[in-house]
MOPAC internal coordinates of N, CA, C and O (Angstrom, degrees):
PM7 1SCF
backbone

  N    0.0000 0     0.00 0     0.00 0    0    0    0
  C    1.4503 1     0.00 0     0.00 0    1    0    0
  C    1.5210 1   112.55 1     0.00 0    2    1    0
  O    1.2310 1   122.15 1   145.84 1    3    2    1
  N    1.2091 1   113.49 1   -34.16 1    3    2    1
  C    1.3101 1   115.29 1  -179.15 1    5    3    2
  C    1.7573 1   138.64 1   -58.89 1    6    5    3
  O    1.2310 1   134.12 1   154.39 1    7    6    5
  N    1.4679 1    90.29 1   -25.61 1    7    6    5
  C    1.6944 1   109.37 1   164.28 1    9    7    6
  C    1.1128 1   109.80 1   -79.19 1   10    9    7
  O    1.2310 1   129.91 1   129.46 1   11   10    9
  N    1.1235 1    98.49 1   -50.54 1   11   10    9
  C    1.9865 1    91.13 1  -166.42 1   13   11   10
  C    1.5777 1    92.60 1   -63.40 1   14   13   11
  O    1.2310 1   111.76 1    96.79 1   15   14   13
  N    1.0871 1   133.13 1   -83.21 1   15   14   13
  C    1.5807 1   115.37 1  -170.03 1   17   15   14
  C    1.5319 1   117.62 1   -18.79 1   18   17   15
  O    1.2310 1   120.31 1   128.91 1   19   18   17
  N    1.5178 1   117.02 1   -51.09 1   19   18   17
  C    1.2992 1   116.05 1   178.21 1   21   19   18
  C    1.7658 1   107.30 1   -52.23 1   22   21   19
  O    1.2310 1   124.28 1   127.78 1   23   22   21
  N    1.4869 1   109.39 1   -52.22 1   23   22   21
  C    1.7387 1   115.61 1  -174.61 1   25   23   22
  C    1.3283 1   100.67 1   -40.79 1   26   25   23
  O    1.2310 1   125.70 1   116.02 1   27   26   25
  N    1.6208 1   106.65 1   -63.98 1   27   26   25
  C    1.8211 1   103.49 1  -166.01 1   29   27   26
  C    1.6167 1   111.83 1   -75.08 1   30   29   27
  O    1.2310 1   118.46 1   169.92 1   31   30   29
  N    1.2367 1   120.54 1   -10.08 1   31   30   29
  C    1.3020 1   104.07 1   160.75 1   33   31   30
  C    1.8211 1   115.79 1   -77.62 1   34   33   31
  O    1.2310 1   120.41 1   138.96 1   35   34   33
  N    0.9789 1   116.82 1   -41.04 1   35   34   33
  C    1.1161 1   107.76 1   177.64 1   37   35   34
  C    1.3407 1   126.30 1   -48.24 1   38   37   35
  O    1.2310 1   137.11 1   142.63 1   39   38   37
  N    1.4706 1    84.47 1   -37.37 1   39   38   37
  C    1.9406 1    98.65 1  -168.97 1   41   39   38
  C    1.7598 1   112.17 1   -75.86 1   42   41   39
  O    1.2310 1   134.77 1   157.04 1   43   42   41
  N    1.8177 1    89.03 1   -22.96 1   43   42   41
  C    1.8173 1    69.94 1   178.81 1   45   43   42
  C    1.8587 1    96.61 1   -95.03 1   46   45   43
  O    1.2310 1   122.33 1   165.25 1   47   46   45
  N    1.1824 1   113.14 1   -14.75 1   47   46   45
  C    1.7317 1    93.25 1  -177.98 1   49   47   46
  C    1.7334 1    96.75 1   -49.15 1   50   49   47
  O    1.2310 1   124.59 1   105.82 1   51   50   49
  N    1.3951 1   108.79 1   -74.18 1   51   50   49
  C    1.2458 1   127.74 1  -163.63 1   53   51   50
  C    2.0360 1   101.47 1   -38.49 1   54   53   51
  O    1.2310 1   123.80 1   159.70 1   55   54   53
  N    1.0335 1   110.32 1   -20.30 1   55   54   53
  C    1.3599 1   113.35 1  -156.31 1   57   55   54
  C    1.8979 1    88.79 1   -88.07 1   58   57   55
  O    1.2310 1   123.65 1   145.12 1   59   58   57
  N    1.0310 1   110.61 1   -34.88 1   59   58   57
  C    1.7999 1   125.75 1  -178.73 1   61   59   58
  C    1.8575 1   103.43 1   -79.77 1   62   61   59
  O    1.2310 1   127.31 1   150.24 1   63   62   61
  N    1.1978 1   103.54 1   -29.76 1   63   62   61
  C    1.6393 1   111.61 1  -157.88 1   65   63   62
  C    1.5492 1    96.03 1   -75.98 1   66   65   63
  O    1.2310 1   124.86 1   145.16 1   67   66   65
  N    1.7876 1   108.28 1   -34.84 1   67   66   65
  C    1.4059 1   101.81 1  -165.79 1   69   67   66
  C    1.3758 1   113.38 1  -101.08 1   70   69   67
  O    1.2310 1   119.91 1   159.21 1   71   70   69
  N    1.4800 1   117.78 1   -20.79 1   71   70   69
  C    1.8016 1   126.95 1   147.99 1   73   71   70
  C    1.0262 1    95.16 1   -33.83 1   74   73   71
  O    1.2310 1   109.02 1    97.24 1   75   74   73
  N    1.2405 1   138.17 1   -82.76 1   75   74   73
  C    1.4853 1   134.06 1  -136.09 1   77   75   74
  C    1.3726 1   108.29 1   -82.15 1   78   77   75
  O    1.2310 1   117.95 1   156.12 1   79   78   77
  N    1.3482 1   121.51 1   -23.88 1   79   78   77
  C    1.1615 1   128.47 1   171.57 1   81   79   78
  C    2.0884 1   115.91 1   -70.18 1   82   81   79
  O    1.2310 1   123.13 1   138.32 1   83   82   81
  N    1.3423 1   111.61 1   -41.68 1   83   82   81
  C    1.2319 1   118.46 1   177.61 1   85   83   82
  C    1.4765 1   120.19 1   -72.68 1   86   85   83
  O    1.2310 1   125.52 1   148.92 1   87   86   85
  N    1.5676 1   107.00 1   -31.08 1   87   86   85
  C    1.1443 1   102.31 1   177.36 1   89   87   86
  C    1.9270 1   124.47 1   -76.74 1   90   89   87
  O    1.2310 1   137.87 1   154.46 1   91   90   89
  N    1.7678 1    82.98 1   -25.54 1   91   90   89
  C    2.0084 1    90.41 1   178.30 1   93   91   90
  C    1.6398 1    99.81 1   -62.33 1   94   93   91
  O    1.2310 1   121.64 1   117.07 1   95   94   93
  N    1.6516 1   114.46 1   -62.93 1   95   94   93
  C    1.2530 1   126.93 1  -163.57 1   97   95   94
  C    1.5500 1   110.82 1   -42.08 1   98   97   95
  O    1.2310 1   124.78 1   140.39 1   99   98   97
  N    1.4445 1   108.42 1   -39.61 1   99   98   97
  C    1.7517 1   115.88 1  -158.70 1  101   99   98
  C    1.4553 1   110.02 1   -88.99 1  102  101   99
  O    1.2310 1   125.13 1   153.52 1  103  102  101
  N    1.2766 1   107.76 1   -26.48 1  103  102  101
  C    1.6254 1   118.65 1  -156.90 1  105  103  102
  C    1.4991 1   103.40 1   -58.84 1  106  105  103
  O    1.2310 1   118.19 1   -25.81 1  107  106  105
  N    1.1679 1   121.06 1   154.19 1  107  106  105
  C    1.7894 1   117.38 1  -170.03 1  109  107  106
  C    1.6660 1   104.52 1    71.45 1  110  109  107
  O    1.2310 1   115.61 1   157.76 1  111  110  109
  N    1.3544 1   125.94 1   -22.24 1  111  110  109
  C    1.7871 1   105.48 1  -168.90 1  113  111  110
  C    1.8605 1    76.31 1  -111.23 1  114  113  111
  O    1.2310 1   108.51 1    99.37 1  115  114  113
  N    1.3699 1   139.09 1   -80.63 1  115  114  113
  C    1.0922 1   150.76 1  -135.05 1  117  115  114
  C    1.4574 1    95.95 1   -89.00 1  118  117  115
  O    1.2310 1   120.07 1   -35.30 1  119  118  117
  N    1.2011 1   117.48 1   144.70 1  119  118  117
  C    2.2907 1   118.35 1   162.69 1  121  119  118
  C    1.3401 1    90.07 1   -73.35 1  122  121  119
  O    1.2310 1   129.23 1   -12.99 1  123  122  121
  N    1.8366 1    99.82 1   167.01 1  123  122  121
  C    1.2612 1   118.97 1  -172.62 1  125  123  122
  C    1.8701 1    99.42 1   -70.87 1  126  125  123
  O    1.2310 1   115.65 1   149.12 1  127  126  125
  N    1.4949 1   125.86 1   -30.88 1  127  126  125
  C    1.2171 1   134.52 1   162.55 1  129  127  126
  C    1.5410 1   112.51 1   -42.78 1  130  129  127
  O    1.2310 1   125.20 1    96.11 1  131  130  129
  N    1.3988 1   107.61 1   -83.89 1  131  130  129
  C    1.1553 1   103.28 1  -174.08 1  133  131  130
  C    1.9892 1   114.20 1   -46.56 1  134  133  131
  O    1.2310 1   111.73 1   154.34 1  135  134  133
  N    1.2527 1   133.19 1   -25.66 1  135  134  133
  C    1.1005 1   107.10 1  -154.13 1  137  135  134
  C    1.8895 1    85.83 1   -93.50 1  138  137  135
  O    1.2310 1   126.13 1   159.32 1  139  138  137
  N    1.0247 1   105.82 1   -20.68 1  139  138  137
  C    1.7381 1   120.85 1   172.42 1  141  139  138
  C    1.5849 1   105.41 1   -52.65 1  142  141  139
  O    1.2310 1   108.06 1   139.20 1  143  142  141
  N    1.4683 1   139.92 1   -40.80 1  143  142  141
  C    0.8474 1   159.17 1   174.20 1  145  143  142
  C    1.8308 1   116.82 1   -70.43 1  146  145  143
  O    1.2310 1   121.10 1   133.00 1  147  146  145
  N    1.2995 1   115.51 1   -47.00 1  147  146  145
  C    1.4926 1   134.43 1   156.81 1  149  147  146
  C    1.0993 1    97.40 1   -45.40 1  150  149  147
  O    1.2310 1   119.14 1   100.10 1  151  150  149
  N    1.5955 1   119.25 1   -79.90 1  151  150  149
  C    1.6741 1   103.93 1  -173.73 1  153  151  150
  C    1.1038 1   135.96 1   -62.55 1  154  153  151
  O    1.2310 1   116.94 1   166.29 1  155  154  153
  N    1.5834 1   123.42 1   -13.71 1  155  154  153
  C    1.2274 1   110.14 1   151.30 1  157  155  154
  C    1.1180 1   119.30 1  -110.54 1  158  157  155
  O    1.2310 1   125.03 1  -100.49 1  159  158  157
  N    1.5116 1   107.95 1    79.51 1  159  158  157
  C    1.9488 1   120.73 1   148.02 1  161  159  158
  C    1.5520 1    98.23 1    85.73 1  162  161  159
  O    1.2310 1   111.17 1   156.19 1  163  162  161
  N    1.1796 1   134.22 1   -23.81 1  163  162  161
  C    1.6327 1   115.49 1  -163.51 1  165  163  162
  C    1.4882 1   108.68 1   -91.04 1  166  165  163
  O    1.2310 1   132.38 1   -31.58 1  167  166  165
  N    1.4219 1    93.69 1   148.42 1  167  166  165
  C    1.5735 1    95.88 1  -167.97 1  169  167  166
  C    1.7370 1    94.55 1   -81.28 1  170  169  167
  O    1.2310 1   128.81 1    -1.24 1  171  170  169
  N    1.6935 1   100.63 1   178.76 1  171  170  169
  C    1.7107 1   104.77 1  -177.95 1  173  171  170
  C    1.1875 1    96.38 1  -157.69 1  174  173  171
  O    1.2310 1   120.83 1   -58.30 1  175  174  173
  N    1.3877 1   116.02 1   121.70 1  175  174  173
  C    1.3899 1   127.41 1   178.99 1  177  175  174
  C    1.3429 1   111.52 1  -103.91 1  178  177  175
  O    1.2310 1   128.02 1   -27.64 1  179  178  177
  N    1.2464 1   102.16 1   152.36 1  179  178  177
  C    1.8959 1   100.20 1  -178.27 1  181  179  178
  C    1.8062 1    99.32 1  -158.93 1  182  181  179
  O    1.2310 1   123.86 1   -50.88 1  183  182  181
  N    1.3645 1   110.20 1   129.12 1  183  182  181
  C    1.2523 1   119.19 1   177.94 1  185  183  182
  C    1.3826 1   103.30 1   -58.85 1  186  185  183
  O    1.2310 1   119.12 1     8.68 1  187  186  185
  N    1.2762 1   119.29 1  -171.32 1  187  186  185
  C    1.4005 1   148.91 1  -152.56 1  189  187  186
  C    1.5555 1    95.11 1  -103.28 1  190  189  187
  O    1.2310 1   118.66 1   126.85 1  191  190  189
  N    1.1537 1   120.16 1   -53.15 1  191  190  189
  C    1.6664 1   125.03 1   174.17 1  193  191  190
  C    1.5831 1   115.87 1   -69.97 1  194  193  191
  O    1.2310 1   121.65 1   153.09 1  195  194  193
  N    1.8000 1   114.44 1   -26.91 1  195  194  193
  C    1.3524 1    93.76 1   179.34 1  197  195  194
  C    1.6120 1   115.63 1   -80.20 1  198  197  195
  O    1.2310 1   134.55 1   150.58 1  199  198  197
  N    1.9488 1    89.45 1   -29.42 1  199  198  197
  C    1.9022 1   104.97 1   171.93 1  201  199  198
  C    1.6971 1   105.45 1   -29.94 1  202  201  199
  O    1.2310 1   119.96 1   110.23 1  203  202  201
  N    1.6772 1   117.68 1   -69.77 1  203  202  201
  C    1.3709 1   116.61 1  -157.92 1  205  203  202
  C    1.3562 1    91.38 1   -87.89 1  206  205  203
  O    1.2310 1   102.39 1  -178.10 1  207  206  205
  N    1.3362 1   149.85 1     1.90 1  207  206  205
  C    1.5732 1   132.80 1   162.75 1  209  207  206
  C    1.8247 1   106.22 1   -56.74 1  210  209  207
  O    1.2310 1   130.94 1   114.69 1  211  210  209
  N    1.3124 1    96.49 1   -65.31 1  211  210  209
  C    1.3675 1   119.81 1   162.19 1  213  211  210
  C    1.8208 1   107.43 1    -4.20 1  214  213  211
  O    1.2310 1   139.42 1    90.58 1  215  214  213
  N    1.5565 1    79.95 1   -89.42 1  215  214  213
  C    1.5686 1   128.45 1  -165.51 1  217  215  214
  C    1.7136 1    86.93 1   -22.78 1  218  217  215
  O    1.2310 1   126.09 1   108.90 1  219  218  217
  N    1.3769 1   105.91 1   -71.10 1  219  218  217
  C    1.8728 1   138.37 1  -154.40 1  221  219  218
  C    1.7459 1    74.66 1   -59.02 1  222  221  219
  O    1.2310 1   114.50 1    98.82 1  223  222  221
  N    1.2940 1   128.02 1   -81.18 1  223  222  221
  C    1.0762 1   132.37 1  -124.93 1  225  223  222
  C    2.3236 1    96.76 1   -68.17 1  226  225  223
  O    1.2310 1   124.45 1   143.69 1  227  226  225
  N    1.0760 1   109.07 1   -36.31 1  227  226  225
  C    1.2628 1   133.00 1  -166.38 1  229  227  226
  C    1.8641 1    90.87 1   -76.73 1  230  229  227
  O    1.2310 1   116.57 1   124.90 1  231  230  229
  N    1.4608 1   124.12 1   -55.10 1  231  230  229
  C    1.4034 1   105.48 1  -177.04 1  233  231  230
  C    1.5733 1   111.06 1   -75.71 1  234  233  231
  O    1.2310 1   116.29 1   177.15 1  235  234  233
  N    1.6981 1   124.66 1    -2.85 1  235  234  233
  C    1.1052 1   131.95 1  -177.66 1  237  235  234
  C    1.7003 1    93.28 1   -68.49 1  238  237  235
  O    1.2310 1   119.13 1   133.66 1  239  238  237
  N    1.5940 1   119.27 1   -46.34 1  239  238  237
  C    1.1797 1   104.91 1  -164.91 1  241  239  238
  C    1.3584 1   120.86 1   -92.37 1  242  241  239
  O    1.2310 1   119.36 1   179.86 1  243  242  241
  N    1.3694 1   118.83 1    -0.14 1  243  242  241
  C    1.3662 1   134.47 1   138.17 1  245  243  242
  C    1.1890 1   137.29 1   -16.13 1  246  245  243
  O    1.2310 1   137.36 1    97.32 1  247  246  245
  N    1.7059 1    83.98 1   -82.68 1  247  246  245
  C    1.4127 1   103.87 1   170.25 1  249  247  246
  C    1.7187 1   148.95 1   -77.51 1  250  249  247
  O    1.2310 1   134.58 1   178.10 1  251  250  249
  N    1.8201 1    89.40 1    -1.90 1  251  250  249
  C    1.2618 1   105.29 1   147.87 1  253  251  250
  C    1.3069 1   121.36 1   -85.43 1  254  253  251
  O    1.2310 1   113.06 1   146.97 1  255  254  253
  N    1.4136 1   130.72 1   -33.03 1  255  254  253
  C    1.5543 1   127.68 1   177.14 1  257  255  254
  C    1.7147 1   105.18 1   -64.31 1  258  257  255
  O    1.2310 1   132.85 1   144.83 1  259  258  257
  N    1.4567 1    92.78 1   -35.17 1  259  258  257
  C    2.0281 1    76.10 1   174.49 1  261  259  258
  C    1.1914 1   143.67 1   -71.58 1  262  261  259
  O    1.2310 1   130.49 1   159.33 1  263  262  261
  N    2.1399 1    97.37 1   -20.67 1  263  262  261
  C    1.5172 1   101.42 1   153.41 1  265  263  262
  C    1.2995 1   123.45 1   -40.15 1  266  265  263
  O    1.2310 1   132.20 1   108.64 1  267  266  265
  N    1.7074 1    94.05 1   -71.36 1  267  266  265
  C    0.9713 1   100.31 1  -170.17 1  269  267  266
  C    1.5218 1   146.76 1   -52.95 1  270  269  267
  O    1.2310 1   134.63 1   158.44 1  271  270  269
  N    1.3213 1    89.30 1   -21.56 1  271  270  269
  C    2.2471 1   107.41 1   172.52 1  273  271  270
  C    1.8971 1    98.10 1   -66.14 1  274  273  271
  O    1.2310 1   127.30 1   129.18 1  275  274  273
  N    2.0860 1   103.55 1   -50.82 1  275  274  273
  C    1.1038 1    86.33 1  -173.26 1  277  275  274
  C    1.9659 1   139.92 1   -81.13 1  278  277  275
  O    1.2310 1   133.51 1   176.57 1  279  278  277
  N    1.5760 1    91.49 1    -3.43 1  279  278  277
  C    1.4789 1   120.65 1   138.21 1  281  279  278
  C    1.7829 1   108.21 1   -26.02 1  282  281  279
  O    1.2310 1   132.44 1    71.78 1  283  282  281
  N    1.3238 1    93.57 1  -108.22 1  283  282  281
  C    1.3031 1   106.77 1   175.54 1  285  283  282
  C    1.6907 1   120.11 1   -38.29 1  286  285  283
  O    1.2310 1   120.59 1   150.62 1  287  286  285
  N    1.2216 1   116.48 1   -29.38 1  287  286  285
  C    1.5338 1   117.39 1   164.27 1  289  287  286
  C    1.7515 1   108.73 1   -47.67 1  290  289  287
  O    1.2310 1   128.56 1   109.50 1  291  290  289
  N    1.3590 1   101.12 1   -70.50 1  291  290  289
  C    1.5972 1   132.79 1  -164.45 1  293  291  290
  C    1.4282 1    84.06 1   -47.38 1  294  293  291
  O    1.2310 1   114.12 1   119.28 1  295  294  293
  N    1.4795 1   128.74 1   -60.72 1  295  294  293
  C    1.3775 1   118.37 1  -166.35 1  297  295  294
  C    1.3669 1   139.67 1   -51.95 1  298  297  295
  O    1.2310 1   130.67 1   149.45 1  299  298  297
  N    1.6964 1    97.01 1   -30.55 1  299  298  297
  C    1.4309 1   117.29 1   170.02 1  301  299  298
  C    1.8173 1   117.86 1   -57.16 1  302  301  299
  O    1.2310 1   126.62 1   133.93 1  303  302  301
  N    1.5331 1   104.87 1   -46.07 1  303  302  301
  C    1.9266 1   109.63 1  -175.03 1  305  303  302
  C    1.2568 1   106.23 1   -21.75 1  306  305  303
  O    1.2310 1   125.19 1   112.36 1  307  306  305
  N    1.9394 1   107.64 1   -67.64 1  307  306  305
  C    1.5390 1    96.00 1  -173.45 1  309  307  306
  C    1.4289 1   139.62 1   -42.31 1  310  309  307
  O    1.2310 1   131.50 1   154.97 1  311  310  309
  N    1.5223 1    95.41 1   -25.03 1  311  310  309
  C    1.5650 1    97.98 1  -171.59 1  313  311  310
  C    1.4820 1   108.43 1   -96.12 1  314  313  311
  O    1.2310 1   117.83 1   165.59 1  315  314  313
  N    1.2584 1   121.73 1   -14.41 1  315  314  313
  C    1.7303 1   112.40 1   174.49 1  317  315  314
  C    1.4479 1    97.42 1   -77.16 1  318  317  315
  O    1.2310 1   114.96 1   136.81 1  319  318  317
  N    1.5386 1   127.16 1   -43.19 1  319  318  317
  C    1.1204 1   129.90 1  -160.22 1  321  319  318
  C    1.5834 1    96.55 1   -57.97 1  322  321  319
  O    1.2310 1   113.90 1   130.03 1  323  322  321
  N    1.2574 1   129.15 1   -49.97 1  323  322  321
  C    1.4189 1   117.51 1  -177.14 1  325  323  322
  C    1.4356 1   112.08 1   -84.53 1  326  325  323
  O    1.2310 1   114.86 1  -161.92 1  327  326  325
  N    0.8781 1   127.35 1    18.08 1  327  326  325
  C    1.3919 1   136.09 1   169.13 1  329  327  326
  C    1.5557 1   100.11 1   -88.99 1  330  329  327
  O    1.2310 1   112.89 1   103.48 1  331  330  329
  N    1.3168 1   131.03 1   -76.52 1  331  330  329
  C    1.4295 1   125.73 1   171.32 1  333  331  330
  C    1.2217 1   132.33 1   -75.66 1  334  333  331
  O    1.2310 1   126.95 1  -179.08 1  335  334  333
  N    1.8676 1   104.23 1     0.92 1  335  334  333
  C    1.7514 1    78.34 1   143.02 1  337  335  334
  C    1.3595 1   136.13 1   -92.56 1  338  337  335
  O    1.2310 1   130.05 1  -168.06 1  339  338  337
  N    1.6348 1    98.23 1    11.94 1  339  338  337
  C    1.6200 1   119.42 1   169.30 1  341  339  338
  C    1.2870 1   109.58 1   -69.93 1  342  341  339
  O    1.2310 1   118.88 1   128.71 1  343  342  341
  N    1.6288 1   119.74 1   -51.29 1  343  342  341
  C    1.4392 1   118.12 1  -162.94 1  345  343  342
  C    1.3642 1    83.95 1   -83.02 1  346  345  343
  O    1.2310 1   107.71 1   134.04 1  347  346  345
  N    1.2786 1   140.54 1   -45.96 1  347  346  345
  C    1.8653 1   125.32 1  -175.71 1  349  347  346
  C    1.2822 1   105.89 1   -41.71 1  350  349  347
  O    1.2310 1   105.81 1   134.23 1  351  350  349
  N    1.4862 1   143.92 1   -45.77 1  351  350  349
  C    1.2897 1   155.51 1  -156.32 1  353  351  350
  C    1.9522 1    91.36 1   -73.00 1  354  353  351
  O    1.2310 1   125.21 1   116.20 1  355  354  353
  N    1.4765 1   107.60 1   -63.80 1  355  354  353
  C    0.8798 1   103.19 1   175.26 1  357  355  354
  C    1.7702 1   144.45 1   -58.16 1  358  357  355
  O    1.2310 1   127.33 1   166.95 1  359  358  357
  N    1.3043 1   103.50 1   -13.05 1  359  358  357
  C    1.7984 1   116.98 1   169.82 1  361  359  358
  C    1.5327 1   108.13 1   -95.25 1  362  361  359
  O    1.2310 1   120.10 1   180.00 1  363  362  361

């Protein structure tokens, strides 16, 4: 008894480990269907043109989230900057 408990635990961690993993990796290239469909067993074919439709459309949304983080980066300067010229004041 003692293996098999170990087997099916393993099998369902691993079974959660790789959901969560397929759905981060895919999200923006695959629908929430299709990757729903991946996990259970069905294959999914995709030409060469839908691959880089994909591709384009998925670093499009990328590359707006990276503005935008580095947006929000840029916004912060002012406020460290007056932060150490507080602690400069203070040494």
């Amino acid at each position: 008894m003692g293996k098999g408990h170990e087997i099916y635990q393993n099998a369902v961690h691993t079974k959660g480990w790789s959901e969560d993993l397929m759905n981060k990796m895919y999200k923006d290239f695959l629908t929430e269907d299709e990757i729903k469909e991946v996990l259970e067993g069905k294959d999914l074919y995709l030409t060469g043109d839908q691959v880089n439709a994909r591709i384009n459309k998925r670093n499009g949304i990328f590359d707006k989230m990276r503005k935008e983080h580095q947006k929000a980066e840029k916004a912060k300067i002012p406020k460290i900057m007056k932060r150490q010229k507080a602690v400069d004041k203070q040494v």
